[in-house]
C-alpha positions as CSV (number, residue, x, y, z in Angstrom):
1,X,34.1,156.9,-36.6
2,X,35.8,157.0,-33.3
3,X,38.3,160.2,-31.8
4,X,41.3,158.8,-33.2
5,X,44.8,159.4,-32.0
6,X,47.8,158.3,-34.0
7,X,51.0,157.2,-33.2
8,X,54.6,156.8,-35.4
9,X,56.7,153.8,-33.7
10,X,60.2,154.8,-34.1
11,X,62.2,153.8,-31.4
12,X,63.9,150.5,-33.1
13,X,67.5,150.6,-33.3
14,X,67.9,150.8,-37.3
15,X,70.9,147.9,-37.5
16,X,70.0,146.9,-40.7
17,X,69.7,150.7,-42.0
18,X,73.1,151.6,-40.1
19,X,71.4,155.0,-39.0
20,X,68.5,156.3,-37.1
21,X,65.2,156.0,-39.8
22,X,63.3,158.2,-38.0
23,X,65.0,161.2,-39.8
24,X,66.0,159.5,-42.7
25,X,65.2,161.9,-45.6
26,X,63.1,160.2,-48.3
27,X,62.0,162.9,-51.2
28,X,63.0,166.0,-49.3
29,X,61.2,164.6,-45.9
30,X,61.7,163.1,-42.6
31,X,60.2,159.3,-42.1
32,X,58.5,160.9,-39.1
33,X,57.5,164.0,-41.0
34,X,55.9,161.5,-43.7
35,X,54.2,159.4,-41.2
36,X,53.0,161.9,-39.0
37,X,51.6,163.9,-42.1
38,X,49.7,160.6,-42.9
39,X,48.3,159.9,-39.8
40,X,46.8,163.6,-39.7
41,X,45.1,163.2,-43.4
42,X,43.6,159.9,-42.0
43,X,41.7,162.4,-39.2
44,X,44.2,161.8,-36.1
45,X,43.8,165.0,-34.1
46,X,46.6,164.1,-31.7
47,X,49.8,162.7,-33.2
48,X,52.5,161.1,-31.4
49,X,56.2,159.4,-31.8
50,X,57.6,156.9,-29.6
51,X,60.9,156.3,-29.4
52,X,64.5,158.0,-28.3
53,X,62.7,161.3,-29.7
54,X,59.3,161.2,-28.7
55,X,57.6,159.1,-25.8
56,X,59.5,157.0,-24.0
57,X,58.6,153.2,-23.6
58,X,57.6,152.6,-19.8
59,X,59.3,148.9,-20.8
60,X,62.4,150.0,-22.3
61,X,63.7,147.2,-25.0
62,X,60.9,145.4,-25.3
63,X,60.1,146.5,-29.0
64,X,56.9,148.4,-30.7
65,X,54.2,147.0,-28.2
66,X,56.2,148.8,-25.4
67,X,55.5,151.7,-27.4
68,X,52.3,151.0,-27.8
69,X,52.0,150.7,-24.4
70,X,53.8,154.3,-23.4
71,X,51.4,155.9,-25.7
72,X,48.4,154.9,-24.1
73,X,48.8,157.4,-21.0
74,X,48.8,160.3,-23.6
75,X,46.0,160.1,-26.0
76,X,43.7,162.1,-23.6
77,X,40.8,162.7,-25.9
78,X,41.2,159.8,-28.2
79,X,38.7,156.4,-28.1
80,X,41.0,154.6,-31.2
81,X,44.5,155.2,-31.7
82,X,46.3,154.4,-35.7
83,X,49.7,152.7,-35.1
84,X,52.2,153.2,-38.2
85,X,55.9,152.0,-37.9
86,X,57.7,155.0,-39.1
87,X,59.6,153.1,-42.0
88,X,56.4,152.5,-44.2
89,X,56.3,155.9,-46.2
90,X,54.2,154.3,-49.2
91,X,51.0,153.9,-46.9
92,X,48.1,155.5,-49.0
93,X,46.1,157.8,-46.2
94,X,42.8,156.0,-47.7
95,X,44.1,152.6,-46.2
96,X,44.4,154.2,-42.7
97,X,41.0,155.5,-43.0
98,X,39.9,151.7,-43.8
99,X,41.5,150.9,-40.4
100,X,40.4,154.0,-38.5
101,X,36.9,153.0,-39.9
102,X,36.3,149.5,-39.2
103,X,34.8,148.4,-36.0
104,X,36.4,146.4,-33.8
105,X,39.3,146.5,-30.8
106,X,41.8,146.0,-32.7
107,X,41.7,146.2,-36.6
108,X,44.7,145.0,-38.8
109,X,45.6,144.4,-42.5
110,X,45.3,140.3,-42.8
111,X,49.4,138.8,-42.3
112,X,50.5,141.8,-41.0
113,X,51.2,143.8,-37.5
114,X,51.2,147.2,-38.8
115,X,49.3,149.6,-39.3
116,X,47.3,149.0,-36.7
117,X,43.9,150.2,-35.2
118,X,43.5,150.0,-31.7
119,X,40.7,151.1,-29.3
120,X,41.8,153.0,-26.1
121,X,40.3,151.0,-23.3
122,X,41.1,149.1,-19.9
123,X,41.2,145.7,-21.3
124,X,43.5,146.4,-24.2
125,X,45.5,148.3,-21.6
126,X,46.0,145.5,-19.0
127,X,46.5,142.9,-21.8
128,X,49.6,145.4,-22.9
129,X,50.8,145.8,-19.2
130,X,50.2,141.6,-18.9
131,X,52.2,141.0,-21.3
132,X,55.2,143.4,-21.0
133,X,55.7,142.5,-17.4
134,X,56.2,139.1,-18.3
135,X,60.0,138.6,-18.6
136,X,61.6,137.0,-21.7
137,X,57.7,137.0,-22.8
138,X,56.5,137.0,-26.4
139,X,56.1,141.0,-26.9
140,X,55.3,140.7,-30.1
141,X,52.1,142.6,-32.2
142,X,50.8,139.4,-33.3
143,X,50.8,137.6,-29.6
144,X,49.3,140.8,-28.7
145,X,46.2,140.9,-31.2
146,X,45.8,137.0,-31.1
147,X,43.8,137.6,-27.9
148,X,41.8,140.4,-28.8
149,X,40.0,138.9,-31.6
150,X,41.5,141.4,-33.9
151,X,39.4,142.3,-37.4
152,X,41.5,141.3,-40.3
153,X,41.1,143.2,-43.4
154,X,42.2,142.1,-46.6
155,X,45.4,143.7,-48.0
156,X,44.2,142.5,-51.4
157,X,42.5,146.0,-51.9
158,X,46.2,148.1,-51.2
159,X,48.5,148.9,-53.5
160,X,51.4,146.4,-53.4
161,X,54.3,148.5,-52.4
162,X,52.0,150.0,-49.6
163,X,53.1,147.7,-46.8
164,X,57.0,147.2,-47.4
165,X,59.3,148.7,-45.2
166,X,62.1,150.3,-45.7
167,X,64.8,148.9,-43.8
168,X,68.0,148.9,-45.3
169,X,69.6,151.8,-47.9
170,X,69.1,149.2,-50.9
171,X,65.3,149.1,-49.9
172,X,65.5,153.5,-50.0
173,X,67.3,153.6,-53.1
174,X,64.4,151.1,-54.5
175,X,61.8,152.6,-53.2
176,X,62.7,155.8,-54.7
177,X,63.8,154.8,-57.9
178,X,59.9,153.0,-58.2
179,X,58.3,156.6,-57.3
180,X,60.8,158.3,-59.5
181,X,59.0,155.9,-62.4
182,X,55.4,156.7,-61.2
183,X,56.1,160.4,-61.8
């Protein structure tokens, strides 16, 4: 397996939410806190957040690939970096190792954008820097790993709940009440 370097995107601005996720508490923990402390079980020895409170995006407003993007100039000793957004707290550490594990440039769950595995290298570098510098451009993950010939695993091996984000209180108060139940 590959040096792998994680990052947390948390620099969206929360609208739906109505306050900053990144330190929403969620059973006693930060968002970050959570991700971050997933990212290190999956074997990331450098861990890093983008965002308002972390690394700031080179292309400011130009959502999570500019992160992506910003992070790449400080995962030193890494070869892959793990890309989590920081509002998926139900992501089992066993499907990050899946990611981490899997060859390829860019490794994905099939029909969705994140978590994401991405190997540090020029290519995937000038394909980021291509495409942010390209105004009104499509920044989005999936224009992004359409031309890298991403591997798609299949999310039918996950838990259900492992990919939903948590983006508005209602989807907190769920998500608790569900591990409340499991308990």
């Amino acid at each position: 397996m590959a040096k792998l370097g994680g990052l947390v995107l948390a620099g969206g601005a929360s609208r739906r939410m109505g306050r900053d996720k990144a330190h929403l508490s969620v059973q006693g923990q930060s968002l970050t806190q959570i991700m971050v402390s997933k990212l290190r079980a999956a074997g990331c020895d450098t861990v890093m957040v983008s965002g308002p409170h972390g690394i700031a995006d080179i292309y400011p407003g130009q959502g999570p690939l500019a992160g992506i993007h910003a992070a790449f100039a400080h995962m030193d000793d890494a070869e892959a970096m793990l890309i989590v957004p920081v509002d998926m707290p139900a992501l089992c550490v066993r499907s990050l190792h899946a990611l981490g594990e899997t060859p390829g440039d860019a490794v994905l769950y099939k029909h969705q954008s994140l978590p994401l595995k991405l190997v540090l290298n020029d290519e995937i570098r000038c394909r980021l820097e291509d495409i942010l510098a390209t105004p009104d451009g499509d920044w989005s993950i999936r224009n992004f790993v359409r031309g890298l010939g991403a591997h798609m695993l299949d999310p039918e091996v996950l838990d259900r709940v492992e990919l939903t984000n948590l983006n508005t209180p209602d989807d907190v108060k769920n998500w608790e009440k569900c591990r409340e139940a499991e308990t």
